[in-house]
PyMOL Python script that loads the backbone (N, CA, C, O; Angstrom):
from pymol import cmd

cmd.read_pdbstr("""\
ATOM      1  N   UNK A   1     -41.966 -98.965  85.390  1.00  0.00           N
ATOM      2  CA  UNK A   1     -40.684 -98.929  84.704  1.00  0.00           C
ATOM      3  C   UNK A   1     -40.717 -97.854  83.617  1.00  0.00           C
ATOM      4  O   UNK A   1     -41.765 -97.539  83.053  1.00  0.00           O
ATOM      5  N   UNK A   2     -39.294 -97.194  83.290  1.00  0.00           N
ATOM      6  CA  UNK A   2     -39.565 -96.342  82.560  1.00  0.00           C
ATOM      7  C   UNK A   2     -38.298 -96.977  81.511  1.00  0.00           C
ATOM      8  O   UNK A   2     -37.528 -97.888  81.815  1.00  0.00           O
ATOM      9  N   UNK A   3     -38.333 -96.144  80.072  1.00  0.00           N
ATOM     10  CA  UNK A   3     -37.502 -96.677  78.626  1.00  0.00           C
ATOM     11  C   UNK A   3     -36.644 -95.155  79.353  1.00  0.00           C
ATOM     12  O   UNK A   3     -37.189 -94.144  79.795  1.00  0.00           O
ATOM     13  N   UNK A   4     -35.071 -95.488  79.257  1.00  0.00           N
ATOM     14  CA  UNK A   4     -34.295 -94.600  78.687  1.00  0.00           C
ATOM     15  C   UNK A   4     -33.018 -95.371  77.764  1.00  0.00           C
ATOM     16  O   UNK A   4     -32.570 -96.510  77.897  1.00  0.00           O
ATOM     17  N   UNK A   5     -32.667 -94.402  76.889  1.00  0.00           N
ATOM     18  CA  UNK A   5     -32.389 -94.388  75.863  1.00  0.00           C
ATOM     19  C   UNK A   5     -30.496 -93.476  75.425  1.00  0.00           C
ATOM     20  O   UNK A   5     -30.275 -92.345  74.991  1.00  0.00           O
ATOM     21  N   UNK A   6     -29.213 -94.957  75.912  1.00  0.00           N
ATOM     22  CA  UNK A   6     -28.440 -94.332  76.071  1.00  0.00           C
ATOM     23  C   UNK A   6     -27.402 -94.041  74.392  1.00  0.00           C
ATOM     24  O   UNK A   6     -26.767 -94.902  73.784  1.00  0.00           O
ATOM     25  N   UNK A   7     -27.477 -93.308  74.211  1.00  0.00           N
ATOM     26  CA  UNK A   7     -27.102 -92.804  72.330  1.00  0.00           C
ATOM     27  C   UNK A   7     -25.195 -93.125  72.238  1.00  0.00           C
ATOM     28  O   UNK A   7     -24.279 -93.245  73.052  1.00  0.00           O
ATOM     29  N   UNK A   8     -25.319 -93.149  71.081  1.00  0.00           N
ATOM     30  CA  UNK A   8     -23.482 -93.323  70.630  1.00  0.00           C
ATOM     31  C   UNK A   8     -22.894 -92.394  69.410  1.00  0.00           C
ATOM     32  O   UNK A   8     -23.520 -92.317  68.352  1.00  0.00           O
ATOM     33  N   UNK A   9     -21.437 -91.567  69.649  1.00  0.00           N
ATOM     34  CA  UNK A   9     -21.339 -91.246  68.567  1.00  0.00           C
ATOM     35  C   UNK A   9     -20.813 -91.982  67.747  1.00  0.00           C
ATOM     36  O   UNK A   9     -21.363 -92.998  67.321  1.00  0.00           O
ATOM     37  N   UNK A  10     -19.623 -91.570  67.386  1.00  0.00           N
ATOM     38  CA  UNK A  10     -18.925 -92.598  66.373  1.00  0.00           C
ATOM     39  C   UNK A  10     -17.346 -93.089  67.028  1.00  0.00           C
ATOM     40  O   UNK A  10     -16.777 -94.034  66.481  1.00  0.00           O
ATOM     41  N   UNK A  11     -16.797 -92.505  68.027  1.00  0.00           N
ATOM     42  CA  UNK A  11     -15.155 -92.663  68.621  1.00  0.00           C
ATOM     43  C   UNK A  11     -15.551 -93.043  70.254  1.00  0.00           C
ATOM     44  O   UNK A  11     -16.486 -92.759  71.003  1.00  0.00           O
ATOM     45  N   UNK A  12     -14.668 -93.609  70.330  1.00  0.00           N
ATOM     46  CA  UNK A  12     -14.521 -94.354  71.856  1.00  0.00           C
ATOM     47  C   UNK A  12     -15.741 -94.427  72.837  1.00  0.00           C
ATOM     48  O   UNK A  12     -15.824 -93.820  73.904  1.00  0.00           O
ATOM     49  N   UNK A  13     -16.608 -95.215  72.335  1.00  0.00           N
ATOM     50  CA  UNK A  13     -17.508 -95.672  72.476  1.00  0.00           C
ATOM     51  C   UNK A  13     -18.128 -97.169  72.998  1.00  0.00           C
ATOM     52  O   UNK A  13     -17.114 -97.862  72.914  1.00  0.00           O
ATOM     53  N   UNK A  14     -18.976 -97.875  73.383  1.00  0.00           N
ATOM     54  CA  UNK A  14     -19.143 -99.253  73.426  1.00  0.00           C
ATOM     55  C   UNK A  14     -19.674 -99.677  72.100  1.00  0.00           C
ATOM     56  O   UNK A  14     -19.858-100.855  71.793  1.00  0.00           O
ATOM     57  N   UNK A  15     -19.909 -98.658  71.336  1.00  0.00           N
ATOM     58  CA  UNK A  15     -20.696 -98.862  69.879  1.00  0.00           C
ATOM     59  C   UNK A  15     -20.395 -97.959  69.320  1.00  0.00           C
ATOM     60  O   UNK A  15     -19.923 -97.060  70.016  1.00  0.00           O
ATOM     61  N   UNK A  16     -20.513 -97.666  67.561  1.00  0.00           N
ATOM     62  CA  UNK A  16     -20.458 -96.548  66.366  1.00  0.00           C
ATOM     63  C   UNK A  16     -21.829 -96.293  66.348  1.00  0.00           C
ATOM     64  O   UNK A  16     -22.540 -96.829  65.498  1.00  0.00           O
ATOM     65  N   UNK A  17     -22.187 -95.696  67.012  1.00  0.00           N
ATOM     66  CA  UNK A  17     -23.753 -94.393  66.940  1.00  0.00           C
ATOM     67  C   UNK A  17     -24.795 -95.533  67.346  1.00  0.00           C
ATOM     68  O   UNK A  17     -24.293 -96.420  68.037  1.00  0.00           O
ATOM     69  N   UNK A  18     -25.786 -95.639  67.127  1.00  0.00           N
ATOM     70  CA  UNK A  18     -27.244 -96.373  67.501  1.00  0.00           C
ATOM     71  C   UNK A  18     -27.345 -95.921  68.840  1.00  0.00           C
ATOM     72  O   UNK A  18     -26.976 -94.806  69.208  1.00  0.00           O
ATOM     73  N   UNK A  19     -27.845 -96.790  69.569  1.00  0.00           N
ATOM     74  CA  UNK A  19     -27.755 -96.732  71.243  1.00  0.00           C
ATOM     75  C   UNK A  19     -28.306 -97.703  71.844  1.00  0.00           C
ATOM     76  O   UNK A  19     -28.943 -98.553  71.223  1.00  0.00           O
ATOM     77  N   UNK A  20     -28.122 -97.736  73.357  1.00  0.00           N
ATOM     78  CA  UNK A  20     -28.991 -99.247  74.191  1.00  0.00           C
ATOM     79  C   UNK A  20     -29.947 -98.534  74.626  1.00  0.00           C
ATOM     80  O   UNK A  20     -30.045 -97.307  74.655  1.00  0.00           O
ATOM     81  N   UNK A  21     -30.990 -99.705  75.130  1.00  0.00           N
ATOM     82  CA  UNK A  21     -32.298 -99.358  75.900  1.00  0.00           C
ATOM     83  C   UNK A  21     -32.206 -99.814  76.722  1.00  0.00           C
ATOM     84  O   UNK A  21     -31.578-100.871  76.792  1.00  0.00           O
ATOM     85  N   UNK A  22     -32.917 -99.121  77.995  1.00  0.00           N
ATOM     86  CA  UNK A  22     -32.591 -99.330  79.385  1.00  0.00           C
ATOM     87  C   UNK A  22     -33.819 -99.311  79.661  1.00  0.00           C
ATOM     88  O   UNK A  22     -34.522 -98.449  79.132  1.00  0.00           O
ATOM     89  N   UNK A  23     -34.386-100.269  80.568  1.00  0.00           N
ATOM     90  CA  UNK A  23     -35.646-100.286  81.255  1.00  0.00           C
ATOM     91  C   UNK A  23     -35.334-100.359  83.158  1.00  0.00           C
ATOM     92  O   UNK A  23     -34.908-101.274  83.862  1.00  0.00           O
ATOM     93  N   UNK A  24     -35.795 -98.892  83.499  1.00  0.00           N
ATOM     94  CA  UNK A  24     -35.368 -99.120  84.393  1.00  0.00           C
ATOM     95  C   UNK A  24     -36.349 -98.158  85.409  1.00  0.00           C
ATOM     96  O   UNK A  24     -36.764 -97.214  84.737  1.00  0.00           O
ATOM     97  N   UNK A  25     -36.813 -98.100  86.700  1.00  0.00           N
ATOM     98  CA  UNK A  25     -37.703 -97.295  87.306  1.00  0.00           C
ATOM     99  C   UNK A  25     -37.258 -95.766  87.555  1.00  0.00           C
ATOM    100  O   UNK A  25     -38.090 -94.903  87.834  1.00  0.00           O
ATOM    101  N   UNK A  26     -36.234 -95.569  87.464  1.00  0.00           N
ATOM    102  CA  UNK A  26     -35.500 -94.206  87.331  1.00  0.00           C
ATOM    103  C   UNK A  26     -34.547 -93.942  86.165  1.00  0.00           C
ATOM    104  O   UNK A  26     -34.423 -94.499  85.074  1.00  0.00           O
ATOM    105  N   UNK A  27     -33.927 -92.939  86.728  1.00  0.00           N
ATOM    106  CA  UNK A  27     -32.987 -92.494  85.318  1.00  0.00           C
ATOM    107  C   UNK A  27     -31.154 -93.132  86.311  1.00  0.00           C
ATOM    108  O   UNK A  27     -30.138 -93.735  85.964  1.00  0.00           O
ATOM    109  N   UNK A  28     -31.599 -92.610  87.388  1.00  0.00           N
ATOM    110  CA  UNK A  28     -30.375 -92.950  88.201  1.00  0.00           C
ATOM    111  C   UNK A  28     -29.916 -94.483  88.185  1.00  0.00           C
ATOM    112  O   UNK A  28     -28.753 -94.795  87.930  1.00  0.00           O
ATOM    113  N   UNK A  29     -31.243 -95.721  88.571  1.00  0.00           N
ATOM    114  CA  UNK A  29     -30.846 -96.996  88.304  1.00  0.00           C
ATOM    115  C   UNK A  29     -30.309 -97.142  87.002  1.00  0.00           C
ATOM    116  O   UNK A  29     -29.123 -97.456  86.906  1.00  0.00           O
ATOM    117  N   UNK A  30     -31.121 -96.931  85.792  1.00  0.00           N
ATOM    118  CA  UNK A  30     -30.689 -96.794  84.504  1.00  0.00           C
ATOM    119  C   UNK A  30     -29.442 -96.445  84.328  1.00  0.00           C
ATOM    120  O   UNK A  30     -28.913 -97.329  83.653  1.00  0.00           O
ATOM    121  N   UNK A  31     -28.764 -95.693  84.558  1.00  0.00           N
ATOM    122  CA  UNK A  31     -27.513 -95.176  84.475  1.00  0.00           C
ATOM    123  C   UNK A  31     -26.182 -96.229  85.221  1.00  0.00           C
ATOM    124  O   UNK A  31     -25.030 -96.392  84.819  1.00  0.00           O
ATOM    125  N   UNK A  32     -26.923 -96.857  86.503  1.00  0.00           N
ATOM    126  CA  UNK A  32     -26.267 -97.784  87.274  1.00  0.00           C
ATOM    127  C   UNK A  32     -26.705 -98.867  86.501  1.00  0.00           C
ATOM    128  O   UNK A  32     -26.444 -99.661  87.405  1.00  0.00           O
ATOM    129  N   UNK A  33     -26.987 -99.332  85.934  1.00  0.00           N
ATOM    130  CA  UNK A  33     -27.394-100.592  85.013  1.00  0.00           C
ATOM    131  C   UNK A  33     -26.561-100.677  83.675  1.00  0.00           C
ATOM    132  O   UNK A  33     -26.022-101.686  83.221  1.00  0.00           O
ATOM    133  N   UNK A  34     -26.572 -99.142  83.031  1.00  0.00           N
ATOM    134  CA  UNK A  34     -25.698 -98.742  82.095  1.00  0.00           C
ATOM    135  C   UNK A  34     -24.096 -99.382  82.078  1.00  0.00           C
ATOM    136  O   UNK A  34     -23.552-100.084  81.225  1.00  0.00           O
ATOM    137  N   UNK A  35     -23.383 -98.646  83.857  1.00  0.00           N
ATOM    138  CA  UNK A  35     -22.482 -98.457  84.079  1.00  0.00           C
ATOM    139  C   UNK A  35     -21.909 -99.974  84.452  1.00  0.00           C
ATOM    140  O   UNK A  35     -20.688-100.125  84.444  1.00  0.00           O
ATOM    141  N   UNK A  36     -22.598-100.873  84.713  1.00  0.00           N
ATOM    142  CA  UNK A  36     -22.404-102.647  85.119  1.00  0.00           C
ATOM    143  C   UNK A  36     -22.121-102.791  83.517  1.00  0.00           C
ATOM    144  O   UNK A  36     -21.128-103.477  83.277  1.00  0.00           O
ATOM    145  N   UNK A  37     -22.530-102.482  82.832  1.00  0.00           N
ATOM    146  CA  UNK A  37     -22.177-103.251  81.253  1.00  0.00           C
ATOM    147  C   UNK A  37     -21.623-102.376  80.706  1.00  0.00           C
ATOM    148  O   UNK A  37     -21.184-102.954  79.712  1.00  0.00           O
ATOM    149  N   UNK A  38     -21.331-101.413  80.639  1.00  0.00           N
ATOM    150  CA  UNK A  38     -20.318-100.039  79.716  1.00  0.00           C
ATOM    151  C   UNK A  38     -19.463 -99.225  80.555  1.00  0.00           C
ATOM    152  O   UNK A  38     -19.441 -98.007  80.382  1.00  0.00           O
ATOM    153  N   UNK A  39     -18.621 -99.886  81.620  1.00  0.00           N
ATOM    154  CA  UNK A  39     -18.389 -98.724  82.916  1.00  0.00           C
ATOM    155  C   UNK A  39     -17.870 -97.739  82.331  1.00  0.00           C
ATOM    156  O   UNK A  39     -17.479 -98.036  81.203  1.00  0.00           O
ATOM    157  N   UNK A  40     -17.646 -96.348  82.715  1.00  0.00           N
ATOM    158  CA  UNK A  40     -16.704 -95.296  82.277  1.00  0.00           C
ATOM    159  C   UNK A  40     -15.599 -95.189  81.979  1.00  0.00           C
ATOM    160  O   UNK A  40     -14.696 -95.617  82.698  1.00  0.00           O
ATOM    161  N   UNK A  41     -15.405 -94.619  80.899  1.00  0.00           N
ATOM    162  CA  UNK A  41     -14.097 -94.817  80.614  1.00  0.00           C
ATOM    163  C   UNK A  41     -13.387 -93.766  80.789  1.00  0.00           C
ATOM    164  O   UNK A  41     -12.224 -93.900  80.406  1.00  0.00           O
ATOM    165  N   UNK A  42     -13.737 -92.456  81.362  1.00  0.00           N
ATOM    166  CA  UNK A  42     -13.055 -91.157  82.072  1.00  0.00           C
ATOM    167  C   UNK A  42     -14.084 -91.135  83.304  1.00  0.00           C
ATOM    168  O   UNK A  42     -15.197 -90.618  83.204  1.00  0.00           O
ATOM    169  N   UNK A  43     -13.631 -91.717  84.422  1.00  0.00           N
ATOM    170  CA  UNK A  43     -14.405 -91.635  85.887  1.00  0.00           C
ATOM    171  C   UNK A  43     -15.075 -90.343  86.002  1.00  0.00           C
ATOM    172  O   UNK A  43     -14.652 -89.194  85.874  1.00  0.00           O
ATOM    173  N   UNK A  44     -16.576 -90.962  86.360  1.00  0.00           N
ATOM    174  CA  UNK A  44     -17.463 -89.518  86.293  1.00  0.00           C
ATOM    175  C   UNK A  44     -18.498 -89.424  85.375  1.00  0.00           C
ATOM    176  O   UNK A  44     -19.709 -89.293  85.555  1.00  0.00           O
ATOM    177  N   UNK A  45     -17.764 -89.520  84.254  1.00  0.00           N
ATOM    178  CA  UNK A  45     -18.655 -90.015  82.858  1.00  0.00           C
ATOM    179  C   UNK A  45     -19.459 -90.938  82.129  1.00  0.00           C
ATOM    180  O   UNK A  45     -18.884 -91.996  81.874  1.00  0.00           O
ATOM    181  N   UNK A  46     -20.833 -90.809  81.656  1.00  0.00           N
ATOM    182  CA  UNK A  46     -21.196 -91.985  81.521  1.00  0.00           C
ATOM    183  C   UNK A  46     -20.833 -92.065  80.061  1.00  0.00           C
ATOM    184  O   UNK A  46     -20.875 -91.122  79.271  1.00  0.00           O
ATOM    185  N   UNK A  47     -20.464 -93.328  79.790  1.00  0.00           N
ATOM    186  CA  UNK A  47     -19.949 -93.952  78.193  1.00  0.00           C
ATOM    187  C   UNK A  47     -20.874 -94.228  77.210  1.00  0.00           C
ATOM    188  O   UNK A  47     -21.254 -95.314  76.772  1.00  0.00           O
ATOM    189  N   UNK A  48     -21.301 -92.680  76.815  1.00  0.00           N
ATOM    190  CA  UNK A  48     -21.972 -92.725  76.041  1.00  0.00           C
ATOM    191  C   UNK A  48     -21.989 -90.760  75.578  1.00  0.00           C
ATOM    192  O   UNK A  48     -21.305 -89.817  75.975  1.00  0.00           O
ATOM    193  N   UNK A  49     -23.512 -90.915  74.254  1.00  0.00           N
ATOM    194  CA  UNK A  49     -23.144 -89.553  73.848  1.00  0.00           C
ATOM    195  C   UNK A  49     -24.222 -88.546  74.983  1.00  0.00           C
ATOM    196  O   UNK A  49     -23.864 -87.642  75.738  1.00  0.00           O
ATOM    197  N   UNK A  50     -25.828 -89.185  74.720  1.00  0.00           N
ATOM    198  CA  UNK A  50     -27.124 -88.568  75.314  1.00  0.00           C
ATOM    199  C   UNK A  50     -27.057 -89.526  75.978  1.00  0.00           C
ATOM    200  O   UNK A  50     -26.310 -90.503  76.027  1.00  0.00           O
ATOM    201  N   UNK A  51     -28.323 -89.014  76.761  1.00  0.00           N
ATOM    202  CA  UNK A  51     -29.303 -89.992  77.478  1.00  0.00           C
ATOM    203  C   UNK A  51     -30.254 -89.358  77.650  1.00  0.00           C
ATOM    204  O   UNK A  51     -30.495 -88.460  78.457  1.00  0.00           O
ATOM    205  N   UNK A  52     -31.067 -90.002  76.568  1.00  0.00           N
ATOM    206  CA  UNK A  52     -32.834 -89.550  76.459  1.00  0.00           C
ATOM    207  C   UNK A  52     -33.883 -90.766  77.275  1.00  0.00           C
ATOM    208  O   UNK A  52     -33.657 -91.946  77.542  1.00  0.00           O
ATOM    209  N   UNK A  53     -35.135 -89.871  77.529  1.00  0.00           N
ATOM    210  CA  UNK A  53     -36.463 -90.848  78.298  1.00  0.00           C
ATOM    211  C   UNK A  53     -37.080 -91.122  76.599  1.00  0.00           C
ATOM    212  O   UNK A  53     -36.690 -90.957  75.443  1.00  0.00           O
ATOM    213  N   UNK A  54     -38.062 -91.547  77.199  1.00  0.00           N
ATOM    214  CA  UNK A  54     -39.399 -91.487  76.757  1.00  0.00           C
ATOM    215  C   UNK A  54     -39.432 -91.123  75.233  1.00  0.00           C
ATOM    216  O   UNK A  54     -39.630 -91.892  74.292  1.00  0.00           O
ATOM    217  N   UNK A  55     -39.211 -89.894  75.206  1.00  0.00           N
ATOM    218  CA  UNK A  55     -39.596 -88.295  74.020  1.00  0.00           C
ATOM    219  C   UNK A  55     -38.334 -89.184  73.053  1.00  0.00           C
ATOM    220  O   UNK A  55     -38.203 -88.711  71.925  1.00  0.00           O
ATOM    221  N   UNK A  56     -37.614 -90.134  73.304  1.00  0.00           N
ATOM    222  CA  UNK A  56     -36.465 -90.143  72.370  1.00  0.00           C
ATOM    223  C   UNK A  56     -37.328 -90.773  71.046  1.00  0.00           C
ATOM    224  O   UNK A  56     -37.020 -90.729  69.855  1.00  0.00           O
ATOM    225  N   UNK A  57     -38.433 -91.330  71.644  1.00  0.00           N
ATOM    226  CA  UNK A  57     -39.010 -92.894  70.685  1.00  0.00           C
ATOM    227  C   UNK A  57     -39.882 -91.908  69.432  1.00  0.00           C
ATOM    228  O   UNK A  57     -40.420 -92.295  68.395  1.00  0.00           O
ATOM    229  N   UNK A  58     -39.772 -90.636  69.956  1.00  0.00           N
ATOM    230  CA  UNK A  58     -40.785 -89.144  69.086  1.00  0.00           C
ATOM    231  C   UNK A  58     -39.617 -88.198  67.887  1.00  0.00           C
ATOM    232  O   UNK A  58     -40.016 -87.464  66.983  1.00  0.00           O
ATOM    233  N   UNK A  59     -38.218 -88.478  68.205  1.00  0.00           N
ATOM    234  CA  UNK A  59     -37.275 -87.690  67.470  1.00  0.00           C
ATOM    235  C   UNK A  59     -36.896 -89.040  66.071  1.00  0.00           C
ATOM    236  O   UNK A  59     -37.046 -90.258  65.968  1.00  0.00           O
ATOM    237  N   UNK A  60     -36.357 -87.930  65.214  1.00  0.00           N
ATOM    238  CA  UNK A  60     -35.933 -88.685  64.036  1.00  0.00           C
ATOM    239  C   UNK A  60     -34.699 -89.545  64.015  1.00  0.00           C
ATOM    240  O   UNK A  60     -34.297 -90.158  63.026  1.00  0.00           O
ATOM    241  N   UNK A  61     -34.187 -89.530  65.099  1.00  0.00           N
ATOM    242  CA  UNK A  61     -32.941 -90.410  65.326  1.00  0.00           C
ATOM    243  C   UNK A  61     -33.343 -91.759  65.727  1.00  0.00           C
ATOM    244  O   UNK A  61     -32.432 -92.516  65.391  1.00  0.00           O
ATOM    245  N   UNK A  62     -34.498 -92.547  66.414  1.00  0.00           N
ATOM    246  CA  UNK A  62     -35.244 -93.478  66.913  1.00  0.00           C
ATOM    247  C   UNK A  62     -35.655 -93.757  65.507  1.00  0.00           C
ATOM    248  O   UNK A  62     -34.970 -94.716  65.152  1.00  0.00           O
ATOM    249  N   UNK A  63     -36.538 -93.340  64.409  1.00  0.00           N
ATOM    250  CA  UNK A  63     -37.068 -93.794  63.497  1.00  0.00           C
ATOM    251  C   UNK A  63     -36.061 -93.926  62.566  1.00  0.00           C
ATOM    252  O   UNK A  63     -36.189 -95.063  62.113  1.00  0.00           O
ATOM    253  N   UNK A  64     -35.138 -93.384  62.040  1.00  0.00           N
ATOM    254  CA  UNK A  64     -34.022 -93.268  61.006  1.00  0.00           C
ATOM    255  C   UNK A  64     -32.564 -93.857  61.174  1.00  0.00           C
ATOM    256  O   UNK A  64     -31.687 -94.210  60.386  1.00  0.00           O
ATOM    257  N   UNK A  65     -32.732 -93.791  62.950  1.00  0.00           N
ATOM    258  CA  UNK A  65     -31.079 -94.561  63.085  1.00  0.00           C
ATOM    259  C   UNK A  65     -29.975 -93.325  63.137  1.00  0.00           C
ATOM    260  O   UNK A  65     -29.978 -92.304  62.449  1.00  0.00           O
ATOM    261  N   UNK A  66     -28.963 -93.754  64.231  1.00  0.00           N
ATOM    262  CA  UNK A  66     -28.137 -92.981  64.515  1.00  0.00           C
ATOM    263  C   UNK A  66     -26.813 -93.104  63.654  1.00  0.00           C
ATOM    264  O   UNK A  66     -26.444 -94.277  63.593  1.00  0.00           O
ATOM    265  N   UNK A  67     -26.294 -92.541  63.221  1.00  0.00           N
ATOM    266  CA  UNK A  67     -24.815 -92.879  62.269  1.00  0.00           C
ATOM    267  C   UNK A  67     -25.135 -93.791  61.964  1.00  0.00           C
ATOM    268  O   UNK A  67     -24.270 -94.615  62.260  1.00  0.00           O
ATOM    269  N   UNK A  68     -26.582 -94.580  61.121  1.00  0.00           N
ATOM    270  CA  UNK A  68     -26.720 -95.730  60.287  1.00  0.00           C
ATOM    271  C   UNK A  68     -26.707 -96.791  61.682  1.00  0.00           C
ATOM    272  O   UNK A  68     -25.879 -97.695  61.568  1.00  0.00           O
ATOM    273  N   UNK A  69     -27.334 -96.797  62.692  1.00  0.00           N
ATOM    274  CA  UNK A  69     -27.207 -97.367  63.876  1.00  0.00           C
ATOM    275  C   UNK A  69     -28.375 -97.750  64.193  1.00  0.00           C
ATOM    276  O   UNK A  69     -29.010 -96.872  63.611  1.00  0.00           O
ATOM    277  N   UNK A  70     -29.239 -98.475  64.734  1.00  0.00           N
ATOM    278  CA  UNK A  70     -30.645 -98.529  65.696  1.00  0.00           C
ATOM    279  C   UNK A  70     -30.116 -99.212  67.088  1.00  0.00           C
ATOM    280  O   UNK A  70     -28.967 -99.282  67.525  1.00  0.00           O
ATOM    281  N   UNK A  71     -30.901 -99.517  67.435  1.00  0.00           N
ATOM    282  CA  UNK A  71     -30.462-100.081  68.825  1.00  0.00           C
ATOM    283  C   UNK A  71     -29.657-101.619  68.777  1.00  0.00           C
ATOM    284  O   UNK A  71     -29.845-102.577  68.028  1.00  0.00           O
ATOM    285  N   UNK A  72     -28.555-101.394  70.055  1.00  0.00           N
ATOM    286  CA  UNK A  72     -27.983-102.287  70.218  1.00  0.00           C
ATOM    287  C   UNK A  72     -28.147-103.530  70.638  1.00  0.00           C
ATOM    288  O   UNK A  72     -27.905-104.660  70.211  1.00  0.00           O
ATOM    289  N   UNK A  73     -28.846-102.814  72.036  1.00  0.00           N
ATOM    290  CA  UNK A  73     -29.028-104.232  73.325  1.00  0.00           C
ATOM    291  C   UNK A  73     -30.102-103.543  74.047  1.00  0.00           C
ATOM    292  O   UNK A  73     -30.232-102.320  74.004  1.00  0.00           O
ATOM    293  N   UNK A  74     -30.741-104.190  74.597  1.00  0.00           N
ATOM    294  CA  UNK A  74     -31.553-103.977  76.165  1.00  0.00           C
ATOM    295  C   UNK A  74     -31.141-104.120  77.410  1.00  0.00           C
ATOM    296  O   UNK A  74     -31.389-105.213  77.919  1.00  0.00           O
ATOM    297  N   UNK A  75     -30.626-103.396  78.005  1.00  0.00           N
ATOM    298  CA  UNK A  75     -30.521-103.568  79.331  1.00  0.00           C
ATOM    299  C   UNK A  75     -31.665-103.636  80.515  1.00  0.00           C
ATOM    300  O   UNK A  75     -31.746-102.443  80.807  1.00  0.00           O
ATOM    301  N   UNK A  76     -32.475-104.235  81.258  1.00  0.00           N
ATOM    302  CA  UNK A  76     -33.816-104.471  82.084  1.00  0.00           C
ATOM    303  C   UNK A  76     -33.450-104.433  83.350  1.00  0.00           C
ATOM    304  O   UNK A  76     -32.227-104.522  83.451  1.00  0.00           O
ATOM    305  N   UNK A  77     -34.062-104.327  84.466  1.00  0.00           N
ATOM    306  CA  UNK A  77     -34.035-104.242  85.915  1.00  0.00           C
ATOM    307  C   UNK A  77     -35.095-104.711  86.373  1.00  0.00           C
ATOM    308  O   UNK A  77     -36.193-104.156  86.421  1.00  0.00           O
ATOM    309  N   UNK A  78     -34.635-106.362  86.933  1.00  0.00           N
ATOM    310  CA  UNK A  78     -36.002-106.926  87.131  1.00  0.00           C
ATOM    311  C   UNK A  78     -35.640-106.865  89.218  1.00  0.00           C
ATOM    312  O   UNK A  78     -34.680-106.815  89.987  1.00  0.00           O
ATOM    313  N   UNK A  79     -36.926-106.906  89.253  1.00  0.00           N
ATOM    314  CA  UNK A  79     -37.392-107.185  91.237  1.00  0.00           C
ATOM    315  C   UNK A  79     -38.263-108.150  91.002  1.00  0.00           C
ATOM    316  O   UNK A  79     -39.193-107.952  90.220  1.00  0.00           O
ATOM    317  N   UNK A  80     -38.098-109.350  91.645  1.00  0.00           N
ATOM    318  CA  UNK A  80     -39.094-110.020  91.818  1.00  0.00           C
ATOM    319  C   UNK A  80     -39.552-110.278  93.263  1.00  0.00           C
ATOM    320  O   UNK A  80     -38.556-110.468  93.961  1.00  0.00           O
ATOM    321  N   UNK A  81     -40.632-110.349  93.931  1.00  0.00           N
ATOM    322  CA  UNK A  81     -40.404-110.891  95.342  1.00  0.00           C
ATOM    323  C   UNK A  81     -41.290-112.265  95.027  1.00  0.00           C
ATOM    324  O   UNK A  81     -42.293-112.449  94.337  1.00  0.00           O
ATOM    325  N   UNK A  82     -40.237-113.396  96.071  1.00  0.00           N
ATOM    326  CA  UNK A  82     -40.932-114.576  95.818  1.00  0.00           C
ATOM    327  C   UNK A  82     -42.322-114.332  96.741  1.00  0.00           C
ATOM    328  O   UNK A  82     -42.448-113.640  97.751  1.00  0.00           O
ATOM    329  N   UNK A  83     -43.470-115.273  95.923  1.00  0.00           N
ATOM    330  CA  UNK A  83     -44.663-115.286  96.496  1.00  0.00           C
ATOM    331  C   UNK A  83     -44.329-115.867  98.288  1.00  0.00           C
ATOM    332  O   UNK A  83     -44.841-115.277  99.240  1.00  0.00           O
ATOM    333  N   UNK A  84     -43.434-117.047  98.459  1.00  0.00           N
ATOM    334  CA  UNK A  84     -43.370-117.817  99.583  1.00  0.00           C
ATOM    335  C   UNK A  84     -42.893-116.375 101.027  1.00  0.00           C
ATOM    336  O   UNK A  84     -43.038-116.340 102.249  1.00  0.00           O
ATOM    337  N   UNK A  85     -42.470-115.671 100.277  1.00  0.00           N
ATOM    338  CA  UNK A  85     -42.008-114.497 101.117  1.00  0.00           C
ATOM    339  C   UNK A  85     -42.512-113.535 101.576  1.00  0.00           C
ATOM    340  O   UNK A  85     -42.024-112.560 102.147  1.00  0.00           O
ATOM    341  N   UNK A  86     -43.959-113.919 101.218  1.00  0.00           N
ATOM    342  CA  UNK A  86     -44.998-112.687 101.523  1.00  0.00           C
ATOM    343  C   UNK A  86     -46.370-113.211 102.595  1.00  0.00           C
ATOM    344  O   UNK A  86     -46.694-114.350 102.931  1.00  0.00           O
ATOM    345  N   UNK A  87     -46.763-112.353 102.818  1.00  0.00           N
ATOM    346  CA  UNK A  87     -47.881-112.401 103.705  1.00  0.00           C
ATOM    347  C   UNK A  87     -49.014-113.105 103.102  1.00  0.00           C
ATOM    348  O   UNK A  87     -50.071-113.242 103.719  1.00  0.00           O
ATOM    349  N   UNK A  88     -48.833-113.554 101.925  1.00  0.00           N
ATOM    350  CA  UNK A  88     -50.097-114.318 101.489  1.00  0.00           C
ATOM    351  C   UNK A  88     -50.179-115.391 100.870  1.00  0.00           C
ATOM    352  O   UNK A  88     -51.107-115.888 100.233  1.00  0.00           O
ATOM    353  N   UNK A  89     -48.279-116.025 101.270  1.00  0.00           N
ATOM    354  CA  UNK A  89     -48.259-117.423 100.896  1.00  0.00           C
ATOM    355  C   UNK A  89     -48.701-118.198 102.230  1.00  0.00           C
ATOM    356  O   UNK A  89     -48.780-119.427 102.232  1.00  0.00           O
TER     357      UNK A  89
END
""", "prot")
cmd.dss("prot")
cmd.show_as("cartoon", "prot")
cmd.util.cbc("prot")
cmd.orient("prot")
């Protein structure tokens, strides 16, 4: 799984600046995980400002807060396979 990191400015937004965290194995699910809880609000677009990986948790906006913002919510992407469903139940 990888952290991305979707940012806010301050106008028509799901939030005034901070941003959500997305745990997700790509950037593409992430974005589709995004879009189930914040859909677009100009088709095409995702509803938000950035969308940083990883490197975001290294910039001064992660440590200091965005427009007086830190993070909102977590968004996660879980798979589970049941054990009974496998070759070694």
């Amino acid at each position: 799984m990888q952290d991305w990191y979707f940012t806010y400015g301050l106008a028509n937004m799901p939030y005034r600046g901070g941003w959500t965290h997305v745990i997700a194995p790509s950037m593409d699910i992430a974005i589709g995980l995004f879009r189930m809880i914040h859909p677009d609000v100009e088709p095409g677009t995702v509803n938000c400002a950035f969308i940083y990986g990883k490197e975001f948790e290294d910039k001064n906006m992660y440590k200091n807060g965005n427009f007086g913002a830190h993070e909102h919510e977590t968004i996660t992407f879980v798979h589970t396979v049941s054990k009974a469903n496998t070759a070694e139940a």
